[in-house]
LUMVO-740784 format. One record per residue (C-alpha): residue in three letters; x, y, z. Coordinates in pm, whole numbers, plus 50000, padded with zeros to 5 digits. Layout:
ALA_X_Y_Z .
...
***
This chain:
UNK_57118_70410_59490 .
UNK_57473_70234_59544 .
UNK_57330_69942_59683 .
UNK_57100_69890_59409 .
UNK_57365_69947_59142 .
UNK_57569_69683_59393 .
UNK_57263_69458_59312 .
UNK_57321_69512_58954 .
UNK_57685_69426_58904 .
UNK_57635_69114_59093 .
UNK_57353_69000_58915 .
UNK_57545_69053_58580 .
UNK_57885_68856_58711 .
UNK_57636_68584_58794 .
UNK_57500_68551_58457 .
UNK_57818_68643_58281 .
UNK_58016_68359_58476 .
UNK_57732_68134_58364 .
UNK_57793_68163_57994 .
UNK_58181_68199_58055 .
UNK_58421_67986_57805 .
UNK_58749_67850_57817 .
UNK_58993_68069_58042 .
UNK_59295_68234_57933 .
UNK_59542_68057_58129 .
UNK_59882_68217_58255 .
UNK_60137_68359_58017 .
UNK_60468_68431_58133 .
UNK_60637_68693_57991 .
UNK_60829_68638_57645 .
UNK_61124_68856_57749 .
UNK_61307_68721_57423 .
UNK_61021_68970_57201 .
UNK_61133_69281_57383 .
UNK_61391_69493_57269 .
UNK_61529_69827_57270 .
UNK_61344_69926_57011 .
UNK_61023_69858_57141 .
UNK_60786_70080_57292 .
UNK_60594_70031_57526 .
UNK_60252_70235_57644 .
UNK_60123_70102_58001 .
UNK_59740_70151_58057 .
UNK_59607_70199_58356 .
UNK_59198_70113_58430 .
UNK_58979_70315_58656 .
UNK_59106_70174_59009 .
UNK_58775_70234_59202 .
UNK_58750_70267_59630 .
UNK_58834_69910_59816 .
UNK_58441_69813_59939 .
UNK_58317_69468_60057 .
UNK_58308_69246_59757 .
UNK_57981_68983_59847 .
UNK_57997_68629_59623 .
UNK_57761_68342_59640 .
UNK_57436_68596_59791 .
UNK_57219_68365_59463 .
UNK_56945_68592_59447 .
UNK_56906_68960_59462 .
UNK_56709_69013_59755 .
UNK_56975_68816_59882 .
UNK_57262_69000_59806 .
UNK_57098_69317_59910 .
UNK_57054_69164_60273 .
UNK_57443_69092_60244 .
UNK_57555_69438_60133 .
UNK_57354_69633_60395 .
UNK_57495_69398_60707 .
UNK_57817_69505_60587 .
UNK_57727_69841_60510 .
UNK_57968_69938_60802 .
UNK_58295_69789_60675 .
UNK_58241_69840_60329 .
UNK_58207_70243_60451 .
UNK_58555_70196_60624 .
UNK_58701_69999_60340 .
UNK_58547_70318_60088 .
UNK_58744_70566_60321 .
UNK_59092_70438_60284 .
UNK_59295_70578_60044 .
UNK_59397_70397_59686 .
UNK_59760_70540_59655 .
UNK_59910_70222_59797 .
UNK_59676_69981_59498 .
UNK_59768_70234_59228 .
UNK_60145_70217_59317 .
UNK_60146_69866_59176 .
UNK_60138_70102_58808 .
UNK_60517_70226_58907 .
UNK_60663_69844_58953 .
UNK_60507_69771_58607 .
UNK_60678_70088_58483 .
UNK_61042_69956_58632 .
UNK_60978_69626_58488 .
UNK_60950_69737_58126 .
UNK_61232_70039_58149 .
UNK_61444_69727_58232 .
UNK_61399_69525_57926 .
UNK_61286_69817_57692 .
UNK_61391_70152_57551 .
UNK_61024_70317_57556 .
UNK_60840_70317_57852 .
UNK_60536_70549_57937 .
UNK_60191_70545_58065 .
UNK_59890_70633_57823 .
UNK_59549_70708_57868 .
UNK_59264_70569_57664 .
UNK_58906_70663_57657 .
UNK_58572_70525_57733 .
UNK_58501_70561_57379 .
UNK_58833_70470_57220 .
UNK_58749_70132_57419 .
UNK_58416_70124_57270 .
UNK_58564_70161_56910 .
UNK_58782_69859_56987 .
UNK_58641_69534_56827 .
UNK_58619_69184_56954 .
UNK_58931_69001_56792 .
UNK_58823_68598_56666 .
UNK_59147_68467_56798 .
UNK_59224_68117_57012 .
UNK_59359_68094_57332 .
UNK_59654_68271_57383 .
UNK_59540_68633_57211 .
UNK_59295_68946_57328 .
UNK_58947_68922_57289 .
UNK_58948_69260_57205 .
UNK_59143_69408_56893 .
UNK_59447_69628_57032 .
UNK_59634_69700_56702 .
UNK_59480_69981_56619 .
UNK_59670_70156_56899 .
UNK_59997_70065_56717 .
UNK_59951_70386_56497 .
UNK_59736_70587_56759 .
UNK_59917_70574_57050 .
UNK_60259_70517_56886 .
UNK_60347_70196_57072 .
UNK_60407_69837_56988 .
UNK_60364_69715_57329 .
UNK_60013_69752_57498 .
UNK_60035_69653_57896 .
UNK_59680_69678_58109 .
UNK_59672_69698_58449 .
UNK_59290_69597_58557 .
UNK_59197_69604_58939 .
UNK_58838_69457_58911 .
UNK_58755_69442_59280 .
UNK_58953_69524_59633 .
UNK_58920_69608_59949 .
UNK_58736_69260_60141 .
UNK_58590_68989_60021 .
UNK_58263_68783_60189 .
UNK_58097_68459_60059 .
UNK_57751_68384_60175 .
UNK_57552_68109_60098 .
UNK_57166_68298_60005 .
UNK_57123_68467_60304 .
UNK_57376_68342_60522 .
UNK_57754_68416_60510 .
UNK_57982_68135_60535 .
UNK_58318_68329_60528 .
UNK_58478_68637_60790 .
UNK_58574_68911_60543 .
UNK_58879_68876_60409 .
UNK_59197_69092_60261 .
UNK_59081_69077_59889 .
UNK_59255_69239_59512 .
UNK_59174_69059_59255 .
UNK_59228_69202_58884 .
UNK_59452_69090_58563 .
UNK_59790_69243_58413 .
UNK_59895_69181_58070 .
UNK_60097_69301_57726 .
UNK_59975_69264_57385 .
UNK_60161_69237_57076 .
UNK_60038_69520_56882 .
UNK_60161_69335_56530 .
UNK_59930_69037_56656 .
UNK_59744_69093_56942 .
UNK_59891_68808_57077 .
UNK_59969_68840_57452 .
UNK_60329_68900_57538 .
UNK_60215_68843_57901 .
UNK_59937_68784_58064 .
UNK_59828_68666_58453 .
UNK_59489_68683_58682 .
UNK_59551_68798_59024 .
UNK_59349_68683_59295 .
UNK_59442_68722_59668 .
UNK_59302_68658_59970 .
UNK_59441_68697_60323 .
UNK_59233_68562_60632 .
UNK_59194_68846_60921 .
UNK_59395_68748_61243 .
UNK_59210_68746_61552 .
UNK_58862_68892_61492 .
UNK_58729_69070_61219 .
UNK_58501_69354_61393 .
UNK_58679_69509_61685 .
UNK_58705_69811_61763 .
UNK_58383_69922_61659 .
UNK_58384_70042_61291 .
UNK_58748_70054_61269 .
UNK_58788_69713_61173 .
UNK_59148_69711_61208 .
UNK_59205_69293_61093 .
UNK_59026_69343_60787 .
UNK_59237_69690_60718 .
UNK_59536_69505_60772 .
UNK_59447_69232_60596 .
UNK_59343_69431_60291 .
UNK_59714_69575_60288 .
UNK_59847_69216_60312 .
UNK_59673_69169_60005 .
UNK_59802_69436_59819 .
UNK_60146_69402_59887 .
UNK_60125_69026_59778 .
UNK_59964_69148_59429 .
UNK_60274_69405_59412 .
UNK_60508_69129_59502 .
UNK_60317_68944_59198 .
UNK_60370_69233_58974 .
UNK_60738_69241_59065 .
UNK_60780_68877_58974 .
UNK_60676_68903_58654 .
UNK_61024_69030_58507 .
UNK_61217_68810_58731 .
***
């Protein structure tokens, strides 16, 4: 059942990436709109088990050849714990109790996200509408923390991979302007780290792609960190 839902996702990125529009580039954070009186409520998403994260498998037969010869790592990856991924919430929460007077984490729920509606803006603001949570949450300041995907990531070519697994977060952090919805902040994180030596010994430990994976993360913190720098 996993594997098929696997299937799934990957199909949908596919198609989704297809019909993908101009990106949101990098916005570095406008430290001159943050003041003491602003508050600030820091939302954490869902930060699922690291797996083995397959790209470039083009059809789905494909892709379900790719996720059952790594069916081995991605169990190892699914057994380590998340504590050190969801830390990366804490240097967020630092960041802002440095150049604000209201800090705190909030929680939102799958259907207060589904009430949320797509906001027409350019380049620059979030596709969905965040003000509402001006009055609802009693913040001014939204900040998201999104880790799409970690644990390894594999690229195959149909059938056949072309990469070693590698160290792999990728995800987005960024503030919104509840008066606008303009982003205060806003920055993709993507990070891969290559696995010294090989990838597969011992058996089913996989010890270079564990410490890759932890490379990764604590390059993504150290991204985090710089963003109030």
């Amino acid at each position: 059942m996993k594997a098929i839902k696997l299937i799934f996702v990957a199909a949908l990125t596919v198609f989704l990436a297809a019909c993908g529009s101009t990106p949101q580039p990098t916005v570095q954070l406008q430290k001159q709109l943050l003041n003491a009186e602003k508050r600030v409520g820091i939302y954490v998403d869902v930060i699922n088990e690291p797996t083995t994260n397959i790209y470039g498998a083009g059809c789905l037969l494909c892709y379900g050849v790719a996720v059952a010869a790594n069916s081995s790592l991605s169990k190892h990856l699914e057994s380590l714990p998340t504590s050190d991924i969801e830390s990366s919430k804490q240097i967020l929460l630092e960041g802002y109790k440095a150049k604000t007077g209201s800090v705190e984490f909030i929680e939102l729920t799958e259907q207060e996200f589904k009430k949320l509606k797509k906001f027409k803006g350019e380049l620059g603001y979030a596709k969905k509408d965040f003000r509402s949570l001006k009055e609802s949450k009693n913040i001014d300041v939204l900040v998201v923390l999104d880790i799409a995907t970690h644990g390894a990531y594999r690229g195959y070519t149909n059938y056949i991979p072309n990469t070693d697994p590698q160290g792999y977060v990728r995800g987005l952090v960024y503030s919104v302007d509840l008066e606008t919805n303009q982003y205060l902040q806003y920055l993709e994180l993507d990070k891969k780290i290559v696995v010294d030596g090989e990838w597969d010994e011992p058996k089913q430990q996989f010890p270079g792609v564990t410490n890759a994976y932890y490379q990764a993360v604590e390059q993504v913190k150290e991204t985090i960190n710089k963003i109030f720098l």
